[in-house]
Structures are given as structure tokens and as C-alpha cells.
C-alpha positions as CSV (number, residue, x, y, z in Angstrom):
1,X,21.3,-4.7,5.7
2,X,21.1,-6.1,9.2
3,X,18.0,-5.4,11.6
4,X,14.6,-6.1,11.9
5,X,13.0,-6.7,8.6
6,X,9.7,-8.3,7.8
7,X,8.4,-9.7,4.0
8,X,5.4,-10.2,2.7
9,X,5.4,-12.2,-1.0
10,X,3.0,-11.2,-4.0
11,X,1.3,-14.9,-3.1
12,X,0.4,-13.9,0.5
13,X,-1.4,-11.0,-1.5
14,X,-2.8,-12.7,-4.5
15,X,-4.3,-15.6,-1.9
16,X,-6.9,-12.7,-0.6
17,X,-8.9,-10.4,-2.3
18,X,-8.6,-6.9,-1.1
19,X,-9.1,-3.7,-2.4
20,X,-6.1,-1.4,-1.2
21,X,-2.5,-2.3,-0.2
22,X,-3.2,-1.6,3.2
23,X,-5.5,-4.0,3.6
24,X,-2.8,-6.6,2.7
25,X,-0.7,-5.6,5.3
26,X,-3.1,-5.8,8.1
27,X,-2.6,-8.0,10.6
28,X,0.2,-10.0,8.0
29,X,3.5,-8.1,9.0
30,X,4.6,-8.5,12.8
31,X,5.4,-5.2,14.1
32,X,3.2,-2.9,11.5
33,X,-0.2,-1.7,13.1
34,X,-2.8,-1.0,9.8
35,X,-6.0,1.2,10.7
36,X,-8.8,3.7,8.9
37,X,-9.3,6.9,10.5
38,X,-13.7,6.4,9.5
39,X,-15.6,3.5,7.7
40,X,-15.9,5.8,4.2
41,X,-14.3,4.6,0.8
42,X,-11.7,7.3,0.8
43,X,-10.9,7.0,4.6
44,X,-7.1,7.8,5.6
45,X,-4.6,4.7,6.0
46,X,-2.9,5.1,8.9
47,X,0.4,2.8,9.1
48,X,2.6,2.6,12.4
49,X,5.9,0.6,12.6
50,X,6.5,-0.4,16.1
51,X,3.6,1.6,17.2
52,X,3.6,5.2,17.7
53,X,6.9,6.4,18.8
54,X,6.1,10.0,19.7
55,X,3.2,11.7,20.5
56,X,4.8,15.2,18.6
57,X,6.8,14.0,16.1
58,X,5.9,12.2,12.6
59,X,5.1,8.6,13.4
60,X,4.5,8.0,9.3
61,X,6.6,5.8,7.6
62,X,8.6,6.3,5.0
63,X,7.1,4.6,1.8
64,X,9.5,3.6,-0.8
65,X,7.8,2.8,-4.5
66,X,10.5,1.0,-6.4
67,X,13.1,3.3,-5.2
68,X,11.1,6.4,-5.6
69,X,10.1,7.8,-2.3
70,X,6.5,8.7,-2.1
71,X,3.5,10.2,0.5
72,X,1.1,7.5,-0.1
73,X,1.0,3.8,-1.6
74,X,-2.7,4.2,-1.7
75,X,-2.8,4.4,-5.4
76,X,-0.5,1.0,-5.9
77,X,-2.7,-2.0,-7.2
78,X,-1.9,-4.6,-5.2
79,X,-2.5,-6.6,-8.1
80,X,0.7,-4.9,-9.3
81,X,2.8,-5.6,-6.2
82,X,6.3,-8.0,-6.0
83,X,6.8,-8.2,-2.4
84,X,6.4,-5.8,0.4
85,X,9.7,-5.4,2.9
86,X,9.3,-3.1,6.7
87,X,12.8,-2.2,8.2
88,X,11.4,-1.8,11.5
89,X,14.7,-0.6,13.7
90,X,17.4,1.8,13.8
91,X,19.5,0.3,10.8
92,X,17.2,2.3,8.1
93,X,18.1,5.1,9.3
94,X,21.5,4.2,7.6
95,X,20.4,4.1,4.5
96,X,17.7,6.4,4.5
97,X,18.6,9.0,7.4
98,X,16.2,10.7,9.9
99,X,12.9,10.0,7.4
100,X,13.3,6.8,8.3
101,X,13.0,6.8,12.0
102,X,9.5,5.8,12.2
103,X,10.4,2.8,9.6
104,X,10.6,2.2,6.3
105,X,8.1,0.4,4.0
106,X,9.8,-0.9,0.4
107,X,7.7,-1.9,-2.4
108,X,8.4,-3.7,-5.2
109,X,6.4,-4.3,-8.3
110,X,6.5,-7.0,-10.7
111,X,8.4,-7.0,-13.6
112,X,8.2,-8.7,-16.7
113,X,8.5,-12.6,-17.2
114,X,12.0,-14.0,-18.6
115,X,10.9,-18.0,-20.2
116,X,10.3,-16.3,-23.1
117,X,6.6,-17.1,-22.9
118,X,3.4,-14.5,-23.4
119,X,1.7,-14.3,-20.2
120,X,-1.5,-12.7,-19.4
121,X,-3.6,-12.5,-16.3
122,X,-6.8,-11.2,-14.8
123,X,-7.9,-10.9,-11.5
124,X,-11.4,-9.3,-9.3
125,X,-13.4,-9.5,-6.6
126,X,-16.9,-8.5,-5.7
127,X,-17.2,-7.2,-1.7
128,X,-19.4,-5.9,0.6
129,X,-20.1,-4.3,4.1
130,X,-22.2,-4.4,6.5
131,X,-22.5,-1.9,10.2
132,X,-21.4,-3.6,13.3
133,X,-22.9,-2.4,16.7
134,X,-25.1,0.3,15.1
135,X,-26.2,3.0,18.2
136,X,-29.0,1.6,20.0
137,X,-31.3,4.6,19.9
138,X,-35.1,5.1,20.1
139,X,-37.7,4.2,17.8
140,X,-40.6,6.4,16.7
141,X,-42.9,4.5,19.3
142,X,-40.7,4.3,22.4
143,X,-40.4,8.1,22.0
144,X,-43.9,8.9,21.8
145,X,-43.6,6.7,24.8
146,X,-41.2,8.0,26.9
147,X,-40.5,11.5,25.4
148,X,-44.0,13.0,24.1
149,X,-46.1,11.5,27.2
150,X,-43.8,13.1,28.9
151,X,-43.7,16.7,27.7
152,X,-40.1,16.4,26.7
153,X,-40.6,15.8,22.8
154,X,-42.5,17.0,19.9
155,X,-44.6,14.1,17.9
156,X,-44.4,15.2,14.3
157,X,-46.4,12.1,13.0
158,X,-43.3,10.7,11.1
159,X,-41.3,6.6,11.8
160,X,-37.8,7.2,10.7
161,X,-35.1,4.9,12.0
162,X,-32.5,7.9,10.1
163,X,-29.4,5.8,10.7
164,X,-31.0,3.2,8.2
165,X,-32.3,6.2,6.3
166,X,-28.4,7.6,5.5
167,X,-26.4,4.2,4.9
168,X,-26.7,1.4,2.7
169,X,-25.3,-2.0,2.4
170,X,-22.0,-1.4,0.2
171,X,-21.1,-3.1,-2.9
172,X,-17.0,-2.5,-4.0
173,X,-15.6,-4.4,-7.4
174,X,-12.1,-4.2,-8.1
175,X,-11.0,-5.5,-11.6
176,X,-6.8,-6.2,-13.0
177,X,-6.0,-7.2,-16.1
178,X,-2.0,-7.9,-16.8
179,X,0.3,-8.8,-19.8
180,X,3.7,-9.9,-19.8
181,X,6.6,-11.4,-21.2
182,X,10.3,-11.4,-22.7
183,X,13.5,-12.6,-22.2
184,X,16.3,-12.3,-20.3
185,X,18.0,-9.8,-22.3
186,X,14.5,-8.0,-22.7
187,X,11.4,-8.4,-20.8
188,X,8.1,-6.0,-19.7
189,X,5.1,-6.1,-17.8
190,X,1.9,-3.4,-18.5
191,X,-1.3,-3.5,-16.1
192,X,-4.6,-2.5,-16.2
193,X,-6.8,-2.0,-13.0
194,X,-10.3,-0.3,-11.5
195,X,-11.7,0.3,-8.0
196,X,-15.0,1.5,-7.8
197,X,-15.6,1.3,-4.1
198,X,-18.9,2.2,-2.2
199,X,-19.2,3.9,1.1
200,X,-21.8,3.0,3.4
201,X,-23.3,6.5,3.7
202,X,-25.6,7.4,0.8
203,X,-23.4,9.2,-1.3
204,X,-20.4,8.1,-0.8
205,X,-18.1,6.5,-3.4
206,X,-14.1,6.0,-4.4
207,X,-13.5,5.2,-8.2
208,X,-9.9,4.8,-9.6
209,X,-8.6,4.1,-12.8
210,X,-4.5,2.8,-12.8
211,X,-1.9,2.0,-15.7
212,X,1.6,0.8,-15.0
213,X,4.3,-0.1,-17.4
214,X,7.6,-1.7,-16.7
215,X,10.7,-3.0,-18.7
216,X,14.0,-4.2,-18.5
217,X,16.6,-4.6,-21.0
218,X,20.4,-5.7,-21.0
219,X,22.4,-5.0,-23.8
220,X,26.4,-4.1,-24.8
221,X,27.1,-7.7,-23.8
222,X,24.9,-7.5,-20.8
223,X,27.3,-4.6,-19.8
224,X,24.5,-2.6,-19.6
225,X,21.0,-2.6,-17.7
226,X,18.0,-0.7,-18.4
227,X,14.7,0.0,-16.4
228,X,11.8,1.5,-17.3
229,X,9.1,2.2,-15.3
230,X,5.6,4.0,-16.0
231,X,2.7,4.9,-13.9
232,X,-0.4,6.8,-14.2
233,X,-3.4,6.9,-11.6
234,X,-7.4,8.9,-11.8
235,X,-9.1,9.1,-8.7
236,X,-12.2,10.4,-8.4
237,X,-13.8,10.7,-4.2
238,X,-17.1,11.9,-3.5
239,X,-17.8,12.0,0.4
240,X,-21.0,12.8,2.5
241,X,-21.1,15.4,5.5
242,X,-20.2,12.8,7.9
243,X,-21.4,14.7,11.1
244,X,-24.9,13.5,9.7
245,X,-23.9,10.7,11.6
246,X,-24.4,12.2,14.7
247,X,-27.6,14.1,13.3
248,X,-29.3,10.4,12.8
249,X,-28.3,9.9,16.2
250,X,-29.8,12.5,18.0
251,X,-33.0,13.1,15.3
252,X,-36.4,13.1,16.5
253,X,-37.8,9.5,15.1
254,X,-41.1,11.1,14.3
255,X,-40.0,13.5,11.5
256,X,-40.4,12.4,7.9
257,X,-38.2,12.5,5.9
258,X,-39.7,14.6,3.6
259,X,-43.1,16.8,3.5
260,X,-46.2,15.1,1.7
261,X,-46.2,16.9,-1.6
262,X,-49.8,16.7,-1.5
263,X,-50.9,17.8,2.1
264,X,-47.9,19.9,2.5
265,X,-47.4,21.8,-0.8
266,X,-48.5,25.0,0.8
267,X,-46.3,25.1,3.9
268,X,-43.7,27.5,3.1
269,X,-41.2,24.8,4.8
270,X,-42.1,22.7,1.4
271,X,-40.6,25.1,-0.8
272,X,-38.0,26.0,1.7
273,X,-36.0,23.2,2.1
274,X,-36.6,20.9,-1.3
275,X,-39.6,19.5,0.1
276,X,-37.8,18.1,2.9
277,X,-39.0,17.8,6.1
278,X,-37.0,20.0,8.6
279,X,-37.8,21.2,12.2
280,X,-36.9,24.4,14.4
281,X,-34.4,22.8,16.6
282,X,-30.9,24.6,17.2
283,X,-27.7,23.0,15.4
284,X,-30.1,20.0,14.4
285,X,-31.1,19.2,10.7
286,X,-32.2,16.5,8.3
287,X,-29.7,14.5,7.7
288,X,-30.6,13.0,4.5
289,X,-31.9,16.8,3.4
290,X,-28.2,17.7,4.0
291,X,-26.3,14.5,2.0
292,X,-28.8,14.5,-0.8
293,X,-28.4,18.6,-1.4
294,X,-24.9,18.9,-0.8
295,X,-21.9,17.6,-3.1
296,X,-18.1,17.2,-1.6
297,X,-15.4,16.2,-4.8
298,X,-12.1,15.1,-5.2
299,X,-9.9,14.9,-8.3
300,X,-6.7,13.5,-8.5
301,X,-4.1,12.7,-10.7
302,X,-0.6,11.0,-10.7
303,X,1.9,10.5,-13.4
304,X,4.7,8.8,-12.2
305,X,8.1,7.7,-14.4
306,X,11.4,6.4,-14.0
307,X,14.2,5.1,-15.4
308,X,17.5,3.2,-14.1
309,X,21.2,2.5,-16.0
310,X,23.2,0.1,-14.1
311,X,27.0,-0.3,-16.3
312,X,29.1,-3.0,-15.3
313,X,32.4,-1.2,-16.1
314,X,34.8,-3.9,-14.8
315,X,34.8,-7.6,-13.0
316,X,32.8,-6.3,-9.7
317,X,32.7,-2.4,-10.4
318,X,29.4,-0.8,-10.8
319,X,27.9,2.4,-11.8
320,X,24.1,3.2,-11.4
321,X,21.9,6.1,-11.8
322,X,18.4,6.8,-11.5
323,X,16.2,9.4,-12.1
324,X,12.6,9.4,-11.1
325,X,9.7,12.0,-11.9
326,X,6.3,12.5,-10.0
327,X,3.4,14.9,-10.9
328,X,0.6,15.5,-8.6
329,X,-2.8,17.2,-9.5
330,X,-5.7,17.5,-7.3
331,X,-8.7,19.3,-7.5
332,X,-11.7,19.5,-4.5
333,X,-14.7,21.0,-4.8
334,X,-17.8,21.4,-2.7
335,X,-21.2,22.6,-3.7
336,X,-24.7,23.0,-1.4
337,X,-28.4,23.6,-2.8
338,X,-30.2,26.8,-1.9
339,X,-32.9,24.6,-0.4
340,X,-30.3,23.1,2.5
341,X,-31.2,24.2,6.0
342,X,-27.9,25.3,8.0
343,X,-26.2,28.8,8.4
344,X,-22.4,27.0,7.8
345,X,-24.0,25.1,4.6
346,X,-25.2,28.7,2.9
347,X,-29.1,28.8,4.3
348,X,-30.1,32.5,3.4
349,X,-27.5,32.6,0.8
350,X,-29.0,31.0,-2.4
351,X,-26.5,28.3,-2.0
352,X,-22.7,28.2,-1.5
353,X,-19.6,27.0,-3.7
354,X,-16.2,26.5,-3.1
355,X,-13.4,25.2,-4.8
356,X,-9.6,24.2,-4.7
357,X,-6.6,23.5,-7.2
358,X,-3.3,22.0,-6.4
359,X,-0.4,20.4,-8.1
360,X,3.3,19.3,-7.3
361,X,6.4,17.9,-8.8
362,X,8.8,15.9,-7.3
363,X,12.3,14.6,-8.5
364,X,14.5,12.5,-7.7
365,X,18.3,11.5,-9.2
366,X,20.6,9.3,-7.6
367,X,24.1,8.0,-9.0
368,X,26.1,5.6,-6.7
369,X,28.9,3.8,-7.8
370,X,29.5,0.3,-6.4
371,X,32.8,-2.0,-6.2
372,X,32.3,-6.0,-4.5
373,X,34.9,-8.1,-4.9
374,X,36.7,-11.3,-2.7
375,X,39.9,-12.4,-1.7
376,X,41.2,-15.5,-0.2
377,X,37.5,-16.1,1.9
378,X,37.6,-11.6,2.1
379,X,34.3,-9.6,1.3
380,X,35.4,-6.4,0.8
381,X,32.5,-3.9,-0.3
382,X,32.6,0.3,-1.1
């Protein structure tokens, strides 16, 4: 392969603790631009090569897990990664055809140690978040200030600051535990990793459980080489209605957050709305009333396995084939309480439910047959 290719090595990874593979690539590979489309646990990746080179086509690259082709790497441990390679010009397209025109991202994972030796590892890290440049906005006083005094707002006897009242100060642990060892003729590697990742919203959080399981074996006189590969991944995403955002933004500062269960037990709003405190106003809403009586779910699962022959039939002749298998399952489901004010969130309608099921299978089998050989200072290759 000639072209533009940049590397990055499982040390360059190891050296910094982070919790997805993207975050290893940003701002380590020249050429590949890494961003998050929102600040929330499950948020999507969004990988360019180059930039973006069309503003109607797919700018995605193509991701390539051990010579499987795949729609994400966001379920890859990078505890579990070998090295990371981006073609980044024309010359993939070669080799991988018009899916590759946006670039090409190869993964490798480790394998399994040949010195003969048992080897085992562990590896986490502890992290946290905190808001940058939060929306300046006004507090409870300055709006009784400048808002009731002047006939322009309603003082409903409340201090919320409601950005404060929806997030939190995050705290993610990711935790990899590895075992590995063999020979050269037989050698395997099985991992062990968790996320559990915290969204700065209330009620947002990203937990995922991952196995992996690779080997290698020669045998017929090292004639003969084997590959095994096995992965499975359990991801569970629970997400907030994240235009409640925007609600803490333009919320009155003097509504409670909820009614006094005391003073207010008799307001029919009390029973209403779950004891929390909502007002009249069009389109607006308690924010924390909305994240705290609503539920948004996602389940998935992946089950990924492969396996590679590689026969040396003579000095320089090779056959290989591969075959590759990957099931999807995904399940989303969203729930909101009878109390929850809003017409779209089932106000009136003694709550609403919805939910989803998907699933998927892709294949893959590849046999290529390879001859190298040399002749007086030649190459010759087919």
C-alpha cells in the first residue's frame, strides 16, 4: 500500500486513560478530525478523514475491526486495541472500493503473547466532568429586579438556578482485566472490561459490559494458520429529554421546584403534576418534573466471531479464507408518568409508552489466494 497513512501504537493508548476509542484518536492522528454531537454519555462519535468532503454524500469512514467491516468501533475497549492505522487518500479505494472514499480506519487487536510466559493485566481509571461557559442567565433576585418591577414577569416566591438543578458533576470508571499467553505454535488472549459512564444531566448514564477472545495456532508443520476471534458487547443507555436544557434556560427563577407538600397539598396542581411545581406558560415546563417522570432506554447487543485459515501450499504460494459473523440486537424504549405536564409527553392521557425492537446479521467470507516470490533482485507479486 502506498499513500497517506497514519499509526497510532497500543502504547500511545495505554499512556492515557480514556473511556472510548475515539477519545484516543483525538487530536493524535494528523488528518482525522474526532468530535461529539452533545456532552451526554451515549453522544454520537463523529470521525472525518481529511475533513468533510461533501456536504451530500457519506463523509463516514469506513471502520475495519480486524478485517471485519463494521458501523461503529464504539463498542472496542481500547484496552483491547493493537494499533490503529487511517488511509487517508485515494489508494484505499484500491483495496476497499467506493466505501472507502471518505477513508479508512483499521483496527487491530491484540493477540496473544508468544515467550511462552502467563501474562495477566489490569487496567482503570476514575474521571470526571465539569460545564464550561454555563449560559449566563438571571438569578431569582435580578428578575424580581428587572422583570417583576417591571410588569414583565410573575414572582412565584421560588430561587432556582434550574441549570444547576438538572446537571451534576459526572463521575465515569472504566475497569479491564486481561489474560494471555502461549507459544509460537499456539498462543491466546481473553479480556474482560466495564464502562459505567455518567452524563452530566440527572439521569443520564452509559453502562457496558465487553468479552473478547482471540487465538492463533500453526500446525501441519506450520503449513497451516489458524485465527480465532470472539467478541461479545451489553450496552445499556439511559438519556434525559435534552431540550430541558433549553427549558432551564428560559425558566422563570422564582418557581420551585416542587410545591410544599404541606402548604400546597390542596392545590389541584399538587396532585396534578407529582407535586411538582409547574406554571401556565405556553411550550414551557419544569424541567426537572419532565427528567425525573420520564424514562428514555436503550439495549443493545453484539456477538461478534470469526475465524481465518491461511495454508502455505508451496515456497511463496498462499491460500486464505475468512469468514466473519455479526449479530446485532437493540431494543429502545420510552416511558412518561401520568403526572408529566406536556401534550407531546402524554398530559391528559394517563401517561404514554412506546417501544422498539431491532436486530441484524451481517456476514462476511473472503478467500484470496496469494503467490510472492523473487528473482535475481525481481519482486514479482499476484
Amino acid at each position: 500500500l502506498t499513500g497517506s497513512v497514519s499509526s497510532l501504537s497500543s502504547k500511545a493508548i495505554e499512556n492515557v486513560p480514556v473511556v472510548n476509542v475515539a477519545e484516543a484518536m483525538s487530536g493524535k492522528l494528523a488528518g482525522v478530525n474526532v468530535t461529539t454531537s452533545e456532552g451526554s454519555p451515549d453522544a454520537e462519535i463523529n470521525i472525518r478523514v481529511r475533513g468533510g468532503g461533501s456536504i451530500t454524500q457519506e463523509s463516514t469512514p469506513l471502520y475495519i475491526v480486524d478485517g471485519f467491516p463494521v458501523s461503529s468501533i464504539s463498542d472496542i475497549s481500547p484496552a483491547d486495541i493493537q494499533s490503529i492505522d487511517v488511509l487517508k487518500d485515494g489508494s484505499a479505494a484500491a483495496i476497499y472500493g467506493t466505501r472507502a472514499n471518505a477513508g479508512v480506519i483499521l483496527i487491530t487487536t491484540k493477540r496473544g503473547s508468544k515467550d511462552g510466559k502467563f501474562h495477566a493485566e489490569y487496567n482503570g481509571s476514575v474521571n470526571t466532568a465539569v460545564m464550561a461557559d454555563a449560559p449566563r442567565v438571571l438569578t431569582a433576585d435580578e428578575y424580581r429586579q428587572y422583570m417583576v418591577a417591571a410588569g414583565r414577569g410573575t414572582d412565584m416566591g421560588g430561587n432556582t438556578d434550574w441549570m444547576k438543578a438538572i446537571t451534576r458533576t459526572p463521575v465515569s470508571h472504566t475497569h479491564n482485566v486481561s489474560i494471555s499467553g502461549g507459544t509460537e505454535n499456539f498462543n491466546f488472549r481473553a479480556s474482560a472490561g466495564y464502562r459505567g459512564l455518567q452524563g452530566m444531566v440527572i439521569n443520564s448514564d452509559f453502562q457496558e459490559i465487553n468479552a473478547r477472545f482471540a487465538a492463533n495456532q500453526k500446525t501441519l508443520n506450520k503449513r497451516l494458520e489458524l485465527a480465532y476471534d470472539f467478541s461479545y458487547t451489553s450496552i445499556d443507555k439511559k438519556w434525559a429529554n435534552y431540550d430541558n436544557l433549553n427549558q432551564a434556560i428560559r425558566a422563570n427563577p422564582t418557581m420551585p421546584v416542587k410545591y410544599d407538600p404541606e402548604k400546597d397539598k390542596d392545590n389541584p396542581k399538587f396532585n396534578k403534576y407529582g407535586g411538582y411545581y409547574e406554571s401556565d406558560n405556553f411550550y414551557s415546563w419544569n424541567p426537572v418534573a419532565n427528567i425525573m417522570q420520564s424514562t428514555k432506554d436503550q439495549k443493545d447487543q453484539v456477538i461478534m466471531g470469526s475465524a481465518r485459515a491461511t495454508l502455505n501450499i508451496i515456497e511463496g504460494l498462499k491460500f486464505s479464507t475468512f469468514y466473519s459473523i455479526r449479530n446485532n440486537h437493540t431494543w429502545n424504549g420510552e416511558y412518561y408518568l401520568s403526572t408529566i405536564r406536556g401534550d407531546r409527553f402524554g398530559e391528559g392521557k394517563g401517561g404514554k409508552a412506546k417501544q422498539s425492537y431491532g436486530a441484524y446479521t451481517q456476514q462476511v467470507i473472503e478467500n484470496t489466494l496469494n503467490y510472492i516470490n523473487e528473482w535475481n533482485g525481481h519482486a514479482f507479486q499476484a
